[in-house]
C-alpha atoms as one frame of an Amber mdcrd trajectory, in Angstrom:
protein
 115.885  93.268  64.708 117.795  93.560  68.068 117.674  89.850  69.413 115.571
  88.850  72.432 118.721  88.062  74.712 120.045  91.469  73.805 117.177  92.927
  74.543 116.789  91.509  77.868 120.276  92.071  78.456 119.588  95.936  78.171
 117.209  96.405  80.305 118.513  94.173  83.347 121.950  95.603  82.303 123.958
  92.421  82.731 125.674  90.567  79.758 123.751  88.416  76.992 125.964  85.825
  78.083 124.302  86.079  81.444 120.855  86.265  79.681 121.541  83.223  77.501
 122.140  81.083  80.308 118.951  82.030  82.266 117.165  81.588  79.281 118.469
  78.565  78.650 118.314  76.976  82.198 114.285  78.513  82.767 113.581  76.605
  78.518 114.882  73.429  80.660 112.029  72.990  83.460 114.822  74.751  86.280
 112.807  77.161  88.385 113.881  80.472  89.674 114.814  80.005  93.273 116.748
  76.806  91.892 118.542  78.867  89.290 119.589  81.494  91.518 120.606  79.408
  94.554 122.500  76.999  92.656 123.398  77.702  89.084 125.306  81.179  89.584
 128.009  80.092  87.703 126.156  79.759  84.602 123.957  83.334  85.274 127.168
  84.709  86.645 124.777  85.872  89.856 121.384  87.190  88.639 119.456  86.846
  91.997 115.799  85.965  92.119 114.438  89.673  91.670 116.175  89.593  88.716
 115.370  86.093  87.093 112.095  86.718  87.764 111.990  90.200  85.569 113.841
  88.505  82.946 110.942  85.536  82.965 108.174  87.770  82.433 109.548  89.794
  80.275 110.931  86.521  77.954 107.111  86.286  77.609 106.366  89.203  76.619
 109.018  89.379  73.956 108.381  85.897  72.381 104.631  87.034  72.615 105.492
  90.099  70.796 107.745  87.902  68.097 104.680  85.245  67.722 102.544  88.576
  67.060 105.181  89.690  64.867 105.484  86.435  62.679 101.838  86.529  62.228
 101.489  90.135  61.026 104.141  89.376  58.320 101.939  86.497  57.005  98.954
  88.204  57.159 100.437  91.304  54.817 102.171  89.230  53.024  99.219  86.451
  51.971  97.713  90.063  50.950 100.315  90.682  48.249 101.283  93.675  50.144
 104.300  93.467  52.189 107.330  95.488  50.902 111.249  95.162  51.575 110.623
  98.618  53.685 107.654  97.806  55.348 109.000  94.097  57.020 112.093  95.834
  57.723 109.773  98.278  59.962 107.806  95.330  61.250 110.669  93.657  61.667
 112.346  96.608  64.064 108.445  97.531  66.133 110.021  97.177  69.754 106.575
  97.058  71.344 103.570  95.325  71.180 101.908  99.052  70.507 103.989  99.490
  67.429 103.514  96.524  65.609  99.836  97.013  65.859 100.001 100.466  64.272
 102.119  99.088  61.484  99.650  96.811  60.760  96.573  98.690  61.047  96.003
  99.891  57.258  96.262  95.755  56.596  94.276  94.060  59.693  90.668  92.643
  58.460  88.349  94.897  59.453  84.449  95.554  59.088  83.292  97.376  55.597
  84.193 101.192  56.943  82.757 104.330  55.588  86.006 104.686  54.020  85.583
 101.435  52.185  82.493 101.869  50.909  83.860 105.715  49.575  86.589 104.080
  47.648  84.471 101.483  45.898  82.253 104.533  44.695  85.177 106.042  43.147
  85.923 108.409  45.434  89.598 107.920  46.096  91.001 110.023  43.041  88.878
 113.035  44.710  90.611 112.783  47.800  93.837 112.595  46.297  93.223 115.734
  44.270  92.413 117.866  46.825  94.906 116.997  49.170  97.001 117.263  46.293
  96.378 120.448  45.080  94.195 122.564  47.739  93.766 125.791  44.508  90.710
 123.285  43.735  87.121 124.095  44.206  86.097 121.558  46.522  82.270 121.577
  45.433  83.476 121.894  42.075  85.575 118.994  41.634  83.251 116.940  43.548
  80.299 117.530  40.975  81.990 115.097  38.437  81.804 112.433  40.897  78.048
 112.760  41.983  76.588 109.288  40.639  73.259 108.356  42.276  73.747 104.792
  41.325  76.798 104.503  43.249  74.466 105.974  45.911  76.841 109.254  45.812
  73.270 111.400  45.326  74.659 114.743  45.570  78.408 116.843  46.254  78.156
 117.090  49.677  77.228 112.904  49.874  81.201 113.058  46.917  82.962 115.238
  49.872  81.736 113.628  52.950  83.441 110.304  51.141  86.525 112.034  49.751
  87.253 112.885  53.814  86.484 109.724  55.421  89.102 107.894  53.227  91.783
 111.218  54.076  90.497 110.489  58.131  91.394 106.722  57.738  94.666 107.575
  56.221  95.537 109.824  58.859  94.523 107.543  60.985  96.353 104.216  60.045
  99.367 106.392  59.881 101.680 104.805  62.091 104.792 106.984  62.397 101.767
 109.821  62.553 100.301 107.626  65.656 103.482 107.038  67.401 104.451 110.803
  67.631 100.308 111.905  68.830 100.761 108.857  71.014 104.049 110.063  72.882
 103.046 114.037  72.874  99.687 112.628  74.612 101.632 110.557  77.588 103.843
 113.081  78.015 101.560 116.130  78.225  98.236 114.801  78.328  95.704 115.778
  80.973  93.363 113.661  83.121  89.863 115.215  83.758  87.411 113.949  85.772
  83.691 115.217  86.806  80.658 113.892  88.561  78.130 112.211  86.658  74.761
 114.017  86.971  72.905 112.788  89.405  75.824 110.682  91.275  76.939 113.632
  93.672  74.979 112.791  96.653  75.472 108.618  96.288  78.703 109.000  95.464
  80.345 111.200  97.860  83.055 109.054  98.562  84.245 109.839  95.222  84.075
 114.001  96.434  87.694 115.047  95.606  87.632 113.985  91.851  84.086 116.064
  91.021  86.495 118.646  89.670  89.854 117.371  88.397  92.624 117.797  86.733
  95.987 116.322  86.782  98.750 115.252  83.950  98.257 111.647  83.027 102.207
 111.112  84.014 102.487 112.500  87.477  98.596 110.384  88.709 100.119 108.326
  91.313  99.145 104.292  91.095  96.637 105.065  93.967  95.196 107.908  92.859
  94.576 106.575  89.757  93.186 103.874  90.648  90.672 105.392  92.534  89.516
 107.471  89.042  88.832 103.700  87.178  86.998 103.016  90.702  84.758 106.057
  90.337  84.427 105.107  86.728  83.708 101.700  86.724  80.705 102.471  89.564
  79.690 105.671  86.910  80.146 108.106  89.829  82.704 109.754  87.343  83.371
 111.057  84.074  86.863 110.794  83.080  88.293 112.677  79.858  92.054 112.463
  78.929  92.841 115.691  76.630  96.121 117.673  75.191  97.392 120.341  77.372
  96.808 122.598  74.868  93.137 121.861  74.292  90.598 123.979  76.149  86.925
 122.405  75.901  84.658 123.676  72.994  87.641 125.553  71.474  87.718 125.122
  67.855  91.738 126.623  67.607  94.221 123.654  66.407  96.513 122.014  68.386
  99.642 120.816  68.837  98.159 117.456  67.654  95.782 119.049  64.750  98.841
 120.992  63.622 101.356 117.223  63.773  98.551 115.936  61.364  98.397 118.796
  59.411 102.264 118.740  58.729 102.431 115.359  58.082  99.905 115.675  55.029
 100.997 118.737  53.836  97.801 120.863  54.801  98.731 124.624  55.545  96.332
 127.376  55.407  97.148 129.452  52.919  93.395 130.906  51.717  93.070 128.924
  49.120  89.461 126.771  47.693  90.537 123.700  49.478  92.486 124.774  52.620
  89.635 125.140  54.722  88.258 121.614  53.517  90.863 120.107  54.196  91.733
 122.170  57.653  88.089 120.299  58.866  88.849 117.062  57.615  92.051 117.352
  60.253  89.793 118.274  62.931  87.812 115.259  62.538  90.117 112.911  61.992
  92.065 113.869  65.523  88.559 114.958  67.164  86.397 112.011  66.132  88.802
 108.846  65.373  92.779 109.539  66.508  91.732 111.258  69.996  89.348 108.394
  70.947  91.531 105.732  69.990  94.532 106.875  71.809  92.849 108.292  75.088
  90.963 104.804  75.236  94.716 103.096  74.994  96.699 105.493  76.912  93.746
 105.176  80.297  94.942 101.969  79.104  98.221 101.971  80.129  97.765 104.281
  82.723  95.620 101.666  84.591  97.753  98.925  83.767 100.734 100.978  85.095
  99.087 101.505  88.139  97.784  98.302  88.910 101.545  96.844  88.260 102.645
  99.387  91.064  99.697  98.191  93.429 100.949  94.841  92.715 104.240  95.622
  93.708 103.106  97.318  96.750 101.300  94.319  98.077 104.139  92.138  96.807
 106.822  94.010  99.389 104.554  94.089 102.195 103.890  89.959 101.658 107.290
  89.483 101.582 107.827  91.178 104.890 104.821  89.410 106.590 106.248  86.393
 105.274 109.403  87.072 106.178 108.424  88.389 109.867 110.626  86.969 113.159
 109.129  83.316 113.784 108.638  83.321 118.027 109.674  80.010 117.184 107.996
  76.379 118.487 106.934  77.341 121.912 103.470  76.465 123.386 101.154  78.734
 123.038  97.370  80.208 123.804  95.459  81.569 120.640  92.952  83.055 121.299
  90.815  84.595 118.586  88.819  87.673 120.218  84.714  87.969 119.438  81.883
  89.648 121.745  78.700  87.822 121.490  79.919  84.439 119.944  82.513  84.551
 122.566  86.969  84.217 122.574  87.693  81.077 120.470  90.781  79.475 122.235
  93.014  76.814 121.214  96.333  75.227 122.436  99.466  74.544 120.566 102.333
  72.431 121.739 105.789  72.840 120.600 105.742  71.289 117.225 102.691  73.645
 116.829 100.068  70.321 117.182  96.578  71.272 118.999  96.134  69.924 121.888
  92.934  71.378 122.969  90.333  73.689 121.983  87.285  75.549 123.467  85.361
  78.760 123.750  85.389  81.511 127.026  82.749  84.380 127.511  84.702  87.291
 128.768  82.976  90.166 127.792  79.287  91.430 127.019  76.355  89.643 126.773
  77.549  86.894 129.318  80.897  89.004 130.829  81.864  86.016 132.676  85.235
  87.499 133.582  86.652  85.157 136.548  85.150  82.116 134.748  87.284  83.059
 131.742  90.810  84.081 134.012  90.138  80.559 135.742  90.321  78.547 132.677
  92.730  80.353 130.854  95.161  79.460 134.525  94.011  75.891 133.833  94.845
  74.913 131.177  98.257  77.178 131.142  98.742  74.425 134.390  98.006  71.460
 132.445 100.069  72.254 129.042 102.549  74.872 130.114 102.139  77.687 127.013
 104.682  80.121 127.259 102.900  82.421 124.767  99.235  83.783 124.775  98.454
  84.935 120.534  95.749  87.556 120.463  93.857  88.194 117.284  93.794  92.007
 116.317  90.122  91.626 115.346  86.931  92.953 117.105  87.754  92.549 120.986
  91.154  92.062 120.724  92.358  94.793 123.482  89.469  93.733 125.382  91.287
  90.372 125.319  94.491  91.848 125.703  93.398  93.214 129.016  92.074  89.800
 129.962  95.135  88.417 129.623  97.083  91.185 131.289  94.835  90.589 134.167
  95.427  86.890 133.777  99.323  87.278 134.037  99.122  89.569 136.919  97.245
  87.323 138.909  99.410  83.860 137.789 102.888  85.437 137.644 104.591  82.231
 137.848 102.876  80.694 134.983 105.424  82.387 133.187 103.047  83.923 130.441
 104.195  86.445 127.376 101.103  88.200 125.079 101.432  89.001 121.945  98.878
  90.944 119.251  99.450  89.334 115.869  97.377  90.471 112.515  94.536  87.903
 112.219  93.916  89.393 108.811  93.122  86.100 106.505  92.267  83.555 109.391
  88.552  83.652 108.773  89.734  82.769 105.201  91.838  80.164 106.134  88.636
  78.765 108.686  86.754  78.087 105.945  89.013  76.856 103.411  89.665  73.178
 101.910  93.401  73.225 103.418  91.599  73.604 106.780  89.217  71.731 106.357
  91.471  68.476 105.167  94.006  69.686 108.368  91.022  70.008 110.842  87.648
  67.808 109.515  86.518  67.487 112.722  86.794  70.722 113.885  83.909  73.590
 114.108  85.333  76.377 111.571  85.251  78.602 114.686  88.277  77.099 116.238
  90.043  76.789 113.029  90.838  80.868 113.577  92.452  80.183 117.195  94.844
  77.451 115.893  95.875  79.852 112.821  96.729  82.726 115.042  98.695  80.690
 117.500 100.955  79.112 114.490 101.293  82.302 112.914 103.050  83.502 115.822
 105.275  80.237 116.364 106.269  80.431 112.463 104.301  83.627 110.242 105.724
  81.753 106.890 104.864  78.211 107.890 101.282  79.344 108.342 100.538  82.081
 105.988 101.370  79.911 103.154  98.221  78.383 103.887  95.694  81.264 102.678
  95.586  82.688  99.501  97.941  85.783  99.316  94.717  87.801  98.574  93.127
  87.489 101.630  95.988  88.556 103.589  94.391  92.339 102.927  98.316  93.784
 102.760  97.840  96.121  99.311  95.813  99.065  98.019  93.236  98.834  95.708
  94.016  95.006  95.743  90.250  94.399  93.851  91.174  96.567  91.722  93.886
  95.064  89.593  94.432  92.353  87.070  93.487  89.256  89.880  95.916  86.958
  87.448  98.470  89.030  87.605  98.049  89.745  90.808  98.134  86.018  91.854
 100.989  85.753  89.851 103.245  87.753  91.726 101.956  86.817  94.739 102.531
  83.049  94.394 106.325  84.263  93.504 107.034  86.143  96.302 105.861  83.343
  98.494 107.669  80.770  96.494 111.009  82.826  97.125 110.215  83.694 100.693
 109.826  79.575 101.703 112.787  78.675  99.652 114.840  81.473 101.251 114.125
  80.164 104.659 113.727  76.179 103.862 111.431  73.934 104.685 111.774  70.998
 107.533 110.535  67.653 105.538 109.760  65.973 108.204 107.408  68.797 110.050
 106.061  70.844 107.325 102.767  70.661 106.221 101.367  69.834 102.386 100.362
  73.316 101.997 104.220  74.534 102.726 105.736  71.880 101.064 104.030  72.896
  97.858 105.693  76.184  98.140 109.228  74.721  97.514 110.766  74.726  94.232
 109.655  71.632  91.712 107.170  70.160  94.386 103.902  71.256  94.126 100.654
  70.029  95.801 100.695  66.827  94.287 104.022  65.975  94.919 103.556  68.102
  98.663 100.483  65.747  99.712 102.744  62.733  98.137 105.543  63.456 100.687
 103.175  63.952 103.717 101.909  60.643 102.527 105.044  59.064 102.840 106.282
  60.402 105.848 102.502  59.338 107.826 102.699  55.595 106.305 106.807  55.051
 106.791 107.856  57.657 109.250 110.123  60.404 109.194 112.750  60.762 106.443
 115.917  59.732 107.833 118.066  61.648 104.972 117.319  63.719 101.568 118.451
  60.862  99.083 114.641  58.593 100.686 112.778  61.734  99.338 113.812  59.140
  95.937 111.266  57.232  97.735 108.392  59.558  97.172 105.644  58.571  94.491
 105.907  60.340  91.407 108.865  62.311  93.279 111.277  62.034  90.051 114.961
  62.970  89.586 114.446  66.582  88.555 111.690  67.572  90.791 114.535  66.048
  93.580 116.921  68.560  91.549 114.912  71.253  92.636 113.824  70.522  95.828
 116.437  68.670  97.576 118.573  72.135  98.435 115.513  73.825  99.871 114.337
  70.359 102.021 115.743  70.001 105.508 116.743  66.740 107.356 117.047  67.172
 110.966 118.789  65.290 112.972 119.658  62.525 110.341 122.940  60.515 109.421
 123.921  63.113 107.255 124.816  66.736 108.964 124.819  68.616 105.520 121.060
  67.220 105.556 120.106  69.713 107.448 121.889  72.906 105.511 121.223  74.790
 102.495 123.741  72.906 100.860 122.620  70.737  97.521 123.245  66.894  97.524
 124.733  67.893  94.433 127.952  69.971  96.001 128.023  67.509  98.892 131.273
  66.054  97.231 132.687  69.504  97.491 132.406  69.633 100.953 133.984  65.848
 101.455 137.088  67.579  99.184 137.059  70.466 101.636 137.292  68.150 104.538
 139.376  65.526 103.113 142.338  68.337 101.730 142.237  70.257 105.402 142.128
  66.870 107.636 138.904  67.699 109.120 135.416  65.345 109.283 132.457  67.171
 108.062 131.046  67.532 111.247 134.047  69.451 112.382 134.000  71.725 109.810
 130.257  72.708 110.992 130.136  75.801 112.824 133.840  76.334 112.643 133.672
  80.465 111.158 137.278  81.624 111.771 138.441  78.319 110.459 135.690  78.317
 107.304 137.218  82.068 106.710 140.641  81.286 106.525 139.765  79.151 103.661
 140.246  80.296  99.854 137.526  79.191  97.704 139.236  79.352  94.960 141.242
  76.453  95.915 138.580  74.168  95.984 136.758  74.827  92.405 136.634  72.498
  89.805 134.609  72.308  85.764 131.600  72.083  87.579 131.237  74.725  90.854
 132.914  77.856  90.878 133.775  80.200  93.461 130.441  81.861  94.302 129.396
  78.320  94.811 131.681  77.762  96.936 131.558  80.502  98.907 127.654  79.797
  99.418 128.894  76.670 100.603 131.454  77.377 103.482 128.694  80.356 104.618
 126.195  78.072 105.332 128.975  75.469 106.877 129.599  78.632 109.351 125.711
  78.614 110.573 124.466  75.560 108.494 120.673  75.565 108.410 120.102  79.371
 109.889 116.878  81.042 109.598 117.531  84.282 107.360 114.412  86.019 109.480
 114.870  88.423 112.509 114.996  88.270 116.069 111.348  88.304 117.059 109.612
  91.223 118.508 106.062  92.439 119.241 104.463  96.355 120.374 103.698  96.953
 123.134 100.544  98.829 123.179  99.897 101.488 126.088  97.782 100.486 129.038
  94.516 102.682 128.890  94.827 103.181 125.477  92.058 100.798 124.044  89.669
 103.026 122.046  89.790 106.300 119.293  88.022 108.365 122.460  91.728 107.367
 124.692  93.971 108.846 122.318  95.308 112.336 122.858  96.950 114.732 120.465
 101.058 114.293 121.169 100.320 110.890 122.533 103.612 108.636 121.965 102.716
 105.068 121.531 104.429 101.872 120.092 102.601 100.072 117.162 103.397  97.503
 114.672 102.817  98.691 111.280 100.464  96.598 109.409 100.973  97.776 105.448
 102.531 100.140 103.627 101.543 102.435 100.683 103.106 104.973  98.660 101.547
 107.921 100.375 102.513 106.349 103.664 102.331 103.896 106.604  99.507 101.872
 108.622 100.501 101.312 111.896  98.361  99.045 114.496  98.590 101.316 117.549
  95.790  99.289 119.643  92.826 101.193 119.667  91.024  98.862 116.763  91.721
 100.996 113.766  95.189 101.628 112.151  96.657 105.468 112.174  98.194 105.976
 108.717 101.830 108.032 108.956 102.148 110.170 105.949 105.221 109.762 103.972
 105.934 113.248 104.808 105.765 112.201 108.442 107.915 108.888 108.857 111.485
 111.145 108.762 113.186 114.338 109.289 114.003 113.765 105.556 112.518 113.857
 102.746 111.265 109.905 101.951 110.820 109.276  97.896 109.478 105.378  98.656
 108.398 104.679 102.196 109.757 100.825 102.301 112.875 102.880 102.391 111.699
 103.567 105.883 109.629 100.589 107.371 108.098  97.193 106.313 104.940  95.448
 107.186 105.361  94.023 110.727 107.968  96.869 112.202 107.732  97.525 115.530
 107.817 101.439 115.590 107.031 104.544 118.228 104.762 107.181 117.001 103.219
 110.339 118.356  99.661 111.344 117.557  98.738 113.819 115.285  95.038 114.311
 115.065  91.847 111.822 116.034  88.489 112.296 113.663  85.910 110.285 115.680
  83.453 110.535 113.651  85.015 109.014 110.064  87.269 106.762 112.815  90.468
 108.627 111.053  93.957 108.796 112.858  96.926 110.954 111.739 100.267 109.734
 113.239 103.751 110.753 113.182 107.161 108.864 113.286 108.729 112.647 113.589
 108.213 112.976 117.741 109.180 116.404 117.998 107.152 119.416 117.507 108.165
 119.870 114.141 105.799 117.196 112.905 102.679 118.601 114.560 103.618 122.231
 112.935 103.871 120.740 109.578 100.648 118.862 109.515  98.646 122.112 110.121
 100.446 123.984 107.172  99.656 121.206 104.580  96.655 122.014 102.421  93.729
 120.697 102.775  93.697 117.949 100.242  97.406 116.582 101.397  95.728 116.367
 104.918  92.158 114.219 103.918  94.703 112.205 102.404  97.088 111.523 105.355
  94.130 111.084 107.377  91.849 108.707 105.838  91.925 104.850 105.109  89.538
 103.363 102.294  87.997  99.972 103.127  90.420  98.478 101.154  93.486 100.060
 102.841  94.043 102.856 100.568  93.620 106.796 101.576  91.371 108.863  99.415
  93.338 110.909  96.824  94.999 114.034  97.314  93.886 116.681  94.530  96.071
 118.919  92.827  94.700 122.471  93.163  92.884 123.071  89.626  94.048 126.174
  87.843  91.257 129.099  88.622  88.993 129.419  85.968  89.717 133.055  84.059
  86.638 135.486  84.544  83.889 135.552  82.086  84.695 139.488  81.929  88.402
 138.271  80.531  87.136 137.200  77.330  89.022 134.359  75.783  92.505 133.991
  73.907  95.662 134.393  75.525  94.858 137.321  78.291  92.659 134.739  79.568
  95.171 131.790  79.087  97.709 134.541  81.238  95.254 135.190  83.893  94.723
 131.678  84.658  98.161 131.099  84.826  98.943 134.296  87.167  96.402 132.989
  89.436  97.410 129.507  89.963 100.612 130.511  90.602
């Protein structure tokens, strides 16, 4: 059995030594972004992306080895586990495997193949699929016993084949092979349910389908379990080879066939046994594998969706801060009126209220005259809009509010609201804000998210952020899982300010927590700030390997210590005294000091414990100590007298921020209240495999109109601006084009369907001409 480092080692293609170390370091409480930051000696580099595969999958295996221990027991407490069959156990390499081994031995219910063999019925099956020149009927007449309640032959024969079906089917090499052939050529049907074609129309393009299970994309799929799950559809998974109601053998009839030694040759038995093939693959192995293969295909899907939201988190997360400036955030609404709120510049509220702009009240100057006062009285530089209902209304309102008060100095800015309602409403806000109403909560969440996205996203549940496809789809624990990791690394990449960050940030860094997060707040509200890292010692419960873990991702700024405020770890802060001390220089004069830093050789200032990628890590962040990995910030800027779906106009360039990506494509905010979706076949003059090649969630990119469906509020966009594009879009088929155009509620498109081969004509006959003629006219 290939060990579980070597195994690991394989498939993240690094050496076991590597492995063995990760292993070793995650066994010992260290957590990812700790182990790659800091310990890249020992993992000789693995980043985070990597460490975090290699944890899951260490699961998995030991799962699988657990599983594997307990199957050997079982079989064995039976009296029934051989040299050859342990060493088979003993190789499985999935989950999958080890299950079929053990199938013939797993404790089951009393099956009609039980009860055969404890009428006697056994040596009857053996004979005839020993010997097929036997008369079926006439063997079985020796075994007709009415007080074994075997009454009659055909009662002898229907027992003789359902212990030759179980065989067949608790065959695991047998199972394996039908189980491959199946994923690799298998084909998903689907059909409307009767009755379900009016209420569920949504569900149109997958009345009559057909696609091989491989090539169903992760959306697209996951639309089929949708349509399932709300019995709009009937889904069938089938060999290529199969046509429905045909009673020729397949390529998986004829593997079972072989396998047992069952050829027709004309003989008593042949066409016996020929049946008993059929049912075993038509009644038990078909059903068993098509339940786990939509199995995996769902589960492969929902890992992509997962994925998919996890990159566009990341890149929210990791969006341009405008950094702590005073700001306006308003949070647009009609009838209940623009929730404002004002931030100062360590993102504190310093006032909220409400302002009825548009209909019922449409007190317009009202609203421009308080907005001017209070930008007098607290001097906001930035006004955050919400991108909900209203929100170009309210961008016009405060266009028209920095045309009038030019000297204000006033910037807008559209950010994503998506999540604030959740956040409103939510204990976090709730302990942050207890006395105030749940409508202003909104208006101080959009005006922090624009100061700092990261330091204020971390606050809702990655859920409700609404960045994925099919998010409600998938495993929700999985789903969370990944989630929480991406957010852990994305706050640990940046750091985290100790003496500014809230509980629900703080228990985002590595070996905090929320009970050591609220622990720290604690502190810091009853003694002050923390002066340096080594008081975090201080914090209840705040022990010397949570400190381990935290301390390099915690920033002090503006205490005694300058490395304080760096990525550097207490730990290595010797190091950087040895630096100093060996090149004359204080540590303070080292800070900032690139061409110097550069000249230096790392190599020369190693020792047992840090190596030279430590201490390179160490003289970068020396050169900009502290420095925000995120990008220079940036916002759209959407086109005046472009506010609705009726304003936009076929060729129509416009800016936009794009709000999530797919793998069929791009959403992209263009202003108008509903996202366009780019088609991956329109973001380049190239072809694009994986569109986060091209863009990420919160790009600022220029786009040119396609096509507007008012009615289904549908917009086509390109990133292509010349011609080119629009010429394209009319010569893809039909189905391509629903796709690129729509959006689901949940953010994905509805599928695009593969054209179905025609159907030969009835006048064809069957066979092959017919086979031929469907072929000639697909193609």
């Amino acid at each position: 059995m290939i060990s579980i480092t070597r195994r690991l080692a394989e498939e993240l293609s690094v050496a076991t030594s590597q492995v063995d170390a990760a292993v070793r370091l995650i066994d010992e409480g260290n957590t990812v972004p700790f182990i790659a930051r800091y310990r890249k000696e020992a993992t000789g580099g693995l980043d985070d992306s990597q460490l975090r595969k290699l944890d899951e999958r260490l699961g998995y295996l030991r799962e699988m080895d657990e599983r594997r221990a307990a199957i050997l027991k079982s079989i064995a407490e039976q009296g029934k586990l051989t040299e050859a069959l342990a060493a088979q156990i003993e190789a499985a390499d999935s989950k999958a495997r080890l299950e079929d081994l053990y199938l013939p031995y797993k404790v089951k219910r009393r099956t009609k193949a039980q009860i055969a063999r404890e009428a006697g019925l056994e040596p009857l099956a053996d004979a005839l699929l020993g010997d097929p020149s036997l008369d079926p009927s006439a063997v079985a007449q020796s075994y007709v016993d009415p007080a074994k309640e075997v009454p009659d032959v055909k009662a002898a024969l229907d027992g003789a084949r359902q212990i030759l079906i179980e065989r067949m089917a608790e065959d695991a090499d047998l199972l394996g092979g039908l189980r491959n052939l199946l994923w690799d050529s298998g084909i998903v049907t689907s059909k409307v349910a009767d009755g379900m074609a009016e209420s569920g129309a949504k569900f149109s393009d997958y009345f009559a389908y057909r696609e091989p299970i491989r090539a169903i994309p992760s959306h697209r799929a996951l639309a089929l379990f949708r349509g399932r799950n709300e019995n709009v559809l009937l889904l069938k998974l089938s060999p290529a080879d199969e046509e429905e109601g045909s009673r020729l053998p397949g390529e998986c009839e004829r593997r079972i066939a072989a396998r047992f030694g069952i050829v027709e040759k004309g003989r008593p038995a042949d066409s016996w046994l020929n049946d008993t093939v059929r049912w075993a693959w038509r009644v038990k192995i078909h059903l068993h594998l098509e339940i786990e293969l939509m199995a995996r295909l769902r589960e492969d899907a929902e890992r992509e969706a997962i994925d998919v939201f996890a990159r566009n988190l990341k890149s929210l997360l990791l969006a341009a801060p405008a950094g702590m400036r005073p700001t306006i955030g308003l949070d647009p609404g009609l009838r209940t009126g623009v929730k404002l709120a004002v931030i100062d510049g360590t993102g504190k509220v310093v006032h909220t209220g409400v302002i009825h702009p548009h209909p019922p009240r449409n007190d317009w100057e009202g609203s421009i005259h308080a907005l001017a006062a209070l930008a007098e009285r607290f001097q906001p530089e930035l006004i955050a809009i919400g991108n909900g209902t209203a929100s170009r209304e309210t961008d016009r309102l405060a266009s028209d509010l920095i045309h009038r008060y030019p000297a204000l100095g006033l910037t807008k800015v559209v950010v994503s609201e998506a999540g604030a309602s959740v956040y409103s409403a939510s204990e976090t806000a709730a302990l942050e804000f207890p006395e105030m109403d749940v409508t202003l909560r909104g208006a101080v969440s959009i005006a922090r998210r624009l100061q700092d996205p990261l330091a204020e996203l971390v606050k809702i549940d990655p859920k409700a952020i609404g960045v994925g496809q099919y998010q409600h789809d998938v495993d929700q624990q999985q789903l969370g899982r990944s989630l929480d990791a991406v957010v852990e690394d994305c706050v640990n990449g940046v750091g985290v300010d100790v003496n500014t960050a809230s509980a629900a940030l703080l228990a985002r860094v590595a070996g905090l927590g929320p009970v050591l997060a609220r622990n720290i707040v604690t502190h810091r509200d009853s003694n002050g700030p923390f002066a340096s890292r080594l008081d975090l010692k201080q914090v209840d419960r705040l022990g010397p390997k949570a400190f381990e873990q935290a301390a390099g991702f915690l920033r002090v700024v503006g205490g005694g210590n300058p490395l304080d405020r760096s990525a550097v770890h207490p730990e290595a802060y010797p190091v950087v005294e040895r630096i100093a001390r060996r090149t004359g220089r204080d540590i303070k004069g080292l800070i900032g000091d690139g061409a110097f830093l550069r000249s230096l050789d790392p190599a020369d200032y190693t020792d047992e414990r840090f190596g030279v990628p430590t201490i390179t890590d160490i003289m970068a962040e020396l050169e900009k100590p502290g420095r925000d990995p995120r990008g220079a910030f940036k916002t759209a800027a959407f086109k005046e007298g472009v506010e609705e779906l009726k304003d936009l106009r076929l060729g129509m360039i416009l800016e936009g921020t794009v709000t999530n990506v797919t793998n069929f494509g791009a959403f992209v905010d263009i202003g108008v209240h509903q996202d366009g979706l780019v088609h991956i076949s329109m973001m380049a003059d190239k072809f694009v495999k994986d569109p986060h090649t091209v863009v990420q969630a919160g790009d600022v990119v220029k786009v040119k109109v396609l096509e507007v469906d008012l009615g289904r509020k549908r917009i086509a966009l390109s990133m292509r601006l010349d011609e080119t594009a629009v010429r394209a879009l009319r010569d893809r088929e039909t189905g391509r084009r629903e796709e690129g155009r729509a959006r689901r509620p949940d953010g994905a498109p509805p599928p695009r369907k593969p054209a179905a081969p025609a159907a030969p004509s009835s006048s064809m006959g069957g066979g092959a001409l017919a086979e031929a003629f469907a072929r000639a006219k697909k193609r």
